[in-house]
C-alpha positions as CSV (number, residue, x, y, z in Angstrom):
1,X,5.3,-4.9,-21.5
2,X,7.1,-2.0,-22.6
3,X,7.7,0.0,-18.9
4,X,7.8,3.7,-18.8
5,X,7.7,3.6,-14.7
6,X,8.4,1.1,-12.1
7,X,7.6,1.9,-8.5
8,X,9.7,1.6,-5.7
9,X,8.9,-0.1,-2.4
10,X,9.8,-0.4,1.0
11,X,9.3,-4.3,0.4
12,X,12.2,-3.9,-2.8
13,X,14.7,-1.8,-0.1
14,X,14.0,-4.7,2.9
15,X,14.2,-7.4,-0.1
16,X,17.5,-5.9,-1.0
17,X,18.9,-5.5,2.9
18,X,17.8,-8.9,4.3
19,X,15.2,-7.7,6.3
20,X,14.3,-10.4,9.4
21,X,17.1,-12.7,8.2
22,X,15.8,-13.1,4.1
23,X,18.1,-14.2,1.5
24,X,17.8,-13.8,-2.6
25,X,16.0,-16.4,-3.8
26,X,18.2,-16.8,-6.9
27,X,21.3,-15.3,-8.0
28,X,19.9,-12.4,-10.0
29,X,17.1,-10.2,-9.1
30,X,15.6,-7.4,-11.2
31,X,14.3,-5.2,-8.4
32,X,10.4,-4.2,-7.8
33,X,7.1,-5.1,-8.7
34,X,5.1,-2.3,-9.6
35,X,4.9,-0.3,-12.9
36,X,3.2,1.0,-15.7
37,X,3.6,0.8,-19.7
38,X,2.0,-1.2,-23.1
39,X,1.5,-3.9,-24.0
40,X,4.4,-4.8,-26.6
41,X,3.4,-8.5,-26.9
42,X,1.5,-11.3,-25.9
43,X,1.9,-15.4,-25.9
44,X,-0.5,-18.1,-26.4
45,X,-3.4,-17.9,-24.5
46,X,-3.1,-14.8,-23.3
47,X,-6.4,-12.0,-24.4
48,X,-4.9,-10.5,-27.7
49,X,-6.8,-7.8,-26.9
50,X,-4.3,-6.4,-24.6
51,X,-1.7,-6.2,-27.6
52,X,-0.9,-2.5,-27.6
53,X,-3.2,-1.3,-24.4
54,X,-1.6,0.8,-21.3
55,X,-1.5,-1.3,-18.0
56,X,-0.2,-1.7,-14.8
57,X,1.9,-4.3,-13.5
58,X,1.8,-5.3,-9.9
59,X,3.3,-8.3,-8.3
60,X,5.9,-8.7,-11.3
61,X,8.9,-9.4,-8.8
62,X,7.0,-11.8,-5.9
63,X,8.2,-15.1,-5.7
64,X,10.0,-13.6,-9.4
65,X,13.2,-13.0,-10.2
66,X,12.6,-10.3,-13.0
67,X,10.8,-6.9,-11.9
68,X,10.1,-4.0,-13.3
69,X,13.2,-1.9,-12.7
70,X,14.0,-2.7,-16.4
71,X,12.7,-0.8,-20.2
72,X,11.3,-4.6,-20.7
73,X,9.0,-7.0,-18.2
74,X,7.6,-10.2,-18.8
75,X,4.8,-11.5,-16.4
76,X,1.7,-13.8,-16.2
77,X,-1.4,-11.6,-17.9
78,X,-3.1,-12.1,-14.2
79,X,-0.8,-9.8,-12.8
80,X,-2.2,-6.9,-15.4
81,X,-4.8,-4.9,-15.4
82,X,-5.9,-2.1,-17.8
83,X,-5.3,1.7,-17.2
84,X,-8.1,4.1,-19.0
85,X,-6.5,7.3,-20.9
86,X,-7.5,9.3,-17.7
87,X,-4.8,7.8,-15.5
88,X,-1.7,9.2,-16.5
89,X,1.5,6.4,-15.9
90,X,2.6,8.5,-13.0
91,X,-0.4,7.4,-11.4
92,X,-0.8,4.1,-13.0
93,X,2.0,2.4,-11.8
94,X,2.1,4.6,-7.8
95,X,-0.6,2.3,-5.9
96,X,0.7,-1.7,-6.3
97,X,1.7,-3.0,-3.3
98,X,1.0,-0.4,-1.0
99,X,-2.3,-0.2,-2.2
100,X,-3.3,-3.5,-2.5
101,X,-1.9,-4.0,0.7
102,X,-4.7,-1.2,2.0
103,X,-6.9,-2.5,0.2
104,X,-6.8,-6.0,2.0
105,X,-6.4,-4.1,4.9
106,X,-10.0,-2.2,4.5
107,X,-12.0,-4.6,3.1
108,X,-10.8,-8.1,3.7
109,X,-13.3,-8.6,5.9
110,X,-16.5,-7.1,4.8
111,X,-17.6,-4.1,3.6
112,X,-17.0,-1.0,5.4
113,X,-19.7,1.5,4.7
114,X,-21.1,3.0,8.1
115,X,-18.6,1.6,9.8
116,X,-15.8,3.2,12.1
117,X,-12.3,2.7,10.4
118,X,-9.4,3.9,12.7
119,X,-6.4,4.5,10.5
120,X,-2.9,3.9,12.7
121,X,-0.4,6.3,10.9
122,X,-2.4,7.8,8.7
123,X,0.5,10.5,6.6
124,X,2.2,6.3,5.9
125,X,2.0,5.5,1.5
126,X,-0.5,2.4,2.9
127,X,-2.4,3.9,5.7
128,X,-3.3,7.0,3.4
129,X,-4.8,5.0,0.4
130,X,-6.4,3.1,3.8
131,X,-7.8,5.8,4.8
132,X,-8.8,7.1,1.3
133,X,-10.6,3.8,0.5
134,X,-12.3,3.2,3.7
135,X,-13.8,6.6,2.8
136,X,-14.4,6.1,-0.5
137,X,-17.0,3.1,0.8
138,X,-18.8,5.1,3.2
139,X,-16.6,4.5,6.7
140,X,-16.1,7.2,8.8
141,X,-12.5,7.2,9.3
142,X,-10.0,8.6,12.4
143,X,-6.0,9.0,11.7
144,X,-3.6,9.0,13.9
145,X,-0.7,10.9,13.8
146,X,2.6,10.9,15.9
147,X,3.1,14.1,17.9
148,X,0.1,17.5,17.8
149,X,2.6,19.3,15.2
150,X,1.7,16.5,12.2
151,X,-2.2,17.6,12.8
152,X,-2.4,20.0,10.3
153,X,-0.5,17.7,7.6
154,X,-3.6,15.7,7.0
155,X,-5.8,16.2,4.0
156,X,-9.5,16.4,5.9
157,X,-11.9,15.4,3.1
158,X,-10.9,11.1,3.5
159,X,-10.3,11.9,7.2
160,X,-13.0,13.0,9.5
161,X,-11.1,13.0,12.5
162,X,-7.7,13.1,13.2
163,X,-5.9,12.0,16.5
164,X,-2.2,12.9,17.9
165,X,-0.7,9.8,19.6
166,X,1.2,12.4,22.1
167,X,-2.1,13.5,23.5
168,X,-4.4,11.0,25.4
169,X,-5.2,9.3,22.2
170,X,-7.5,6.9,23.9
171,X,-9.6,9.5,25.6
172,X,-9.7,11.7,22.1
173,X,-11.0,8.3,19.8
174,X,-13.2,7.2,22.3
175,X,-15.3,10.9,22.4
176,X,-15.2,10.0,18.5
177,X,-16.6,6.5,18.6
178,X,-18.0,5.2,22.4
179,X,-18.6,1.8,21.1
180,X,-14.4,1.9,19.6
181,X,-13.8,1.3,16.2
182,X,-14.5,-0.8,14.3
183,X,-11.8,-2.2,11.7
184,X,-8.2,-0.7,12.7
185,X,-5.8,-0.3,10.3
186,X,-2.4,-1.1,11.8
187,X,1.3,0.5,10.8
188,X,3.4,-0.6,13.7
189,X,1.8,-3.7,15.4
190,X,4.2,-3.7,18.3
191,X,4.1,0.2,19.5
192,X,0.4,0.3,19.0
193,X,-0.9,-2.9,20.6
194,X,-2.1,-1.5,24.1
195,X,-3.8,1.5,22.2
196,X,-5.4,-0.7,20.0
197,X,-7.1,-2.9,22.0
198,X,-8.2,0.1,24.4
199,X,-10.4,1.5,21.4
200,X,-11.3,-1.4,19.2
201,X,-14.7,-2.4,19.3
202,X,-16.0,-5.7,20.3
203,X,-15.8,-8.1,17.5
204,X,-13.4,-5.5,15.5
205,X,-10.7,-6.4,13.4
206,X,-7.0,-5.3,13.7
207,X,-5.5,-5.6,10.0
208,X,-1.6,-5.1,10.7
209,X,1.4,-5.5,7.6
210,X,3.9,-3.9,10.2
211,X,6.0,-4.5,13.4
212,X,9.7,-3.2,14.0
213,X,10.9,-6.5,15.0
214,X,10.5,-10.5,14.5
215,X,8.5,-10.4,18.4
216,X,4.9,-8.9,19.3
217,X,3.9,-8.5,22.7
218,X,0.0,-8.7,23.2
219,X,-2.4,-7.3,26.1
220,X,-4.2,-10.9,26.0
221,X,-7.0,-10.1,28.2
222,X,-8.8,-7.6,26.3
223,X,-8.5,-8.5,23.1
224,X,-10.1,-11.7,23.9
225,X,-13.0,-10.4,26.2
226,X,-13.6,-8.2,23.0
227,X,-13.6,-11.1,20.5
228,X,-11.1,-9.3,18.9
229,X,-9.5,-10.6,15.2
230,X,-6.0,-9.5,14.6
231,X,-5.7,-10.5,10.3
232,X,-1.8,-10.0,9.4
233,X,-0.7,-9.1,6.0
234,X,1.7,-10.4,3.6
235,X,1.2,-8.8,0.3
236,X,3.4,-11.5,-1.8
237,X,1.1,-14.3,-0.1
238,X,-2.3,-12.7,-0.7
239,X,-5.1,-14.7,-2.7
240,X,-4.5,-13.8,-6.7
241,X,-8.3,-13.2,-6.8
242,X,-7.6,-10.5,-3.8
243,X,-5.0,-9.0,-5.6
244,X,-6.2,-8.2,-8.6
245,X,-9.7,-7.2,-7.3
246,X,-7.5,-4.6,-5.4
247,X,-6.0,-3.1,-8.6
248,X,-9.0,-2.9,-10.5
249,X,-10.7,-1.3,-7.4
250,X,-7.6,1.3,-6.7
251,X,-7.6,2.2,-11.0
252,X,-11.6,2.9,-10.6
253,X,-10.4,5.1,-7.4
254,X,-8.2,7.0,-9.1
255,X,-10.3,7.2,-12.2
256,X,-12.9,8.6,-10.3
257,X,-10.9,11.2,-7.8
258,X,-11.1,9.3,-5.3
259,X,-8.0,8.2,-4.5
260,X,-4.5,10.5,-4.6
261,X,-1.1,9.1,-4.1
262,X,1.5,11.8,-3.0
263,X,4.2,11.7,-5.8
264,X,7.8,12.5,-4.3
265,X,10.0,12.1,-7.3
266,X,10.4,10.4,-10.3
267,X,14.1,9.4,-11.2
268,X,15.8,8.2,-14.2
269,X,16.4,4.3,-14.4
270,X,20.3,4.7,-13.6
271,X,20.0,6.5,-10.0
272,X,17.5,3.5,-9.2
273,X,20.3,3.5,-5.9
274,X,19.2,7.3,-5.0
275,X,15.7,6.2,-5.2
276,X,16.2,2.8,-2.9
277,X,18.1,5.4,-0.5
278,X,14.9,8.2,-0.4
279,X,12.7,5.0,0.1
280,X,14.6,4.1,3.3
281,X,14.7,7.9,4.7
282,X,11.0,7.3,5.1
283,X,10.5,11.0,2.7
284,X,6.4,11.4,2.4
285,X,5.3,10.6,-1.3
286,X,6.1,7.9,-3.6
287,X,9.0,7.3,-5.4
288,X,9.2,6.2,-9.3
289,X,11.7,5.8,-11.6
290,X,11.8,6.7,-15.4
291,X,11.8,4.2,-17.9
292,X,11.2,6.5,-20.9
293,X,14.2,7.3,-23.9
294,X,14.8,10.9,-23.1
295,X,15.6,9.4,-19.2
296,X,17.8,6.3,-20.1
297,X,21.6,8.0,-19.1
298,X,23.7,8.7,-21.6
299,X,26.1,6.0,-22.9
């Protein structure tokens, strides 16, 4: 593939820091896994249908040493999918990870229409696709937010209700939904798990790809008086089938104005260490870099 845009991750920044004690794999890594571009070639037995086509590339730097922070990427022809003329590459190469990670997170365990989806975090790059997905399939879906001042930051046509964690959340979901929710969709596993298991429904699902440290403490009683399922989520070790279901599901999203990903900036490929550093300030909005001619820096 010939890349115009790779995508940057909080997965490359923790790669790249060591997060929870991780070490390179092999002694050179080309960052990220996400991007968009054409088809420049293909090898035996791939569809030589794809020669020339606009795609997206996700996965191209999980459990792989060459990612997509490069003008070139070559990758298995499961890990691409086809972008219509209607998707610009902007978009193309912004959900990947985070949104197949949301997507997992919705609907790994069933469909979701008419149910109650409580989104944990919702303004977060995966909890908003979440949230825009869960929609997008008929759930009626509550964010959270972290203090009453973040209420009015949330776009209200995915979202039917939104929730401030600083004001008797429990009280304020359970007026939404007696019977709890649901699925919950779950950002920080560790600061959320007594307010999660005072609101989810029996039988409900906690879907979790988060927790600030290596440690979770549980309230064990309720969650297992509700039957409760807690599904955790890796997104380098979900099923290949999952995965690319996921990205053909998130294109037809997008395709069909469903689904919006904030964009925060797109940056030329040499100040790829600007964008790692706006990744790990947490900024709102996702964060590309340019792999196009008129970006390259001069040399």
């Amino acid at each position: 593939m010939r890349l115009t845009r790779s995508g940057v991750d909080p997965g490359d920044t923790k790669k790249r820091e060591g997060w929870l004690g991780s070490a390179m794999p092999v002694p050179l890594v080309i960052p990220h896994s996400d991007g968009a571009g054409t088809m420049d070639q293909v090898g035996a037995g791939a569809d030589p249908a794809l020669l020339g086509s606009r795609v997206a590339v996700y996965g191209a730097q999980s459990y792989r040493a060459f990612g997509t922070a490069a003008e070139y990427v070559v990758t298995p022809e499961h890990l691409v999918v086809p972008v219509p003329d209607t998707v610009s590459d902007d978009v193309a190469a912004a959900p990947g990870i985070p949104g197949i990670t949301a997507h997992r997170a919705v609907f790994a365990d069933g469909p979701v229409e008419g149910l109650t989806v409580l989104v944990q975090g919702v303004l977060g790059g995966v909890s908003g696709i979440a949230a825009q997905l869960a929609s997008w399939q008929g759930a009626t879906v509550i964010g959270t937010v972290r203090r009453s001042t973040d209420l009015d930051r949330v776009e209200l046509t995915p979202v039917d209700h939104v929730v401030a964690l600083d004001s008797d959340p429990v009280a304020a979901i359970r007026r939404i939904a007696p019977g709890g929710a649901d699925r919950i969709i779950e950002v920080a596993l560790d600061a959320n798990a007594d307010l999660d298991a005072a609101v989810i429904a029996d039988d409900g699902v906690t879907a979790t790809y988060f927790a600030h440290g290596d440690r979770v403490s549980l309230p064990f009683p309720p969650l297992l008086f509700a039957d409760v399922v807690i599904r955790f989520l890796g997104s380098d070790d979900l099923p290949l089938e999952a995965k690319r279901t996921a990205m053909v599901d998130l294109v037809a999203a997008v395709d069909e104005g469903a689904l919006t990903i904030p964009l925060r900036e797109v940056l030329p490929l040499h100040r790829i260490a600007r964008a790692h550093d706006d990744v790990d300030a947490g900024h709102h909005g996702r964060v590309l870099l340019s792999l196009e001619e008129r970006d390259r820096a001069t040399r």
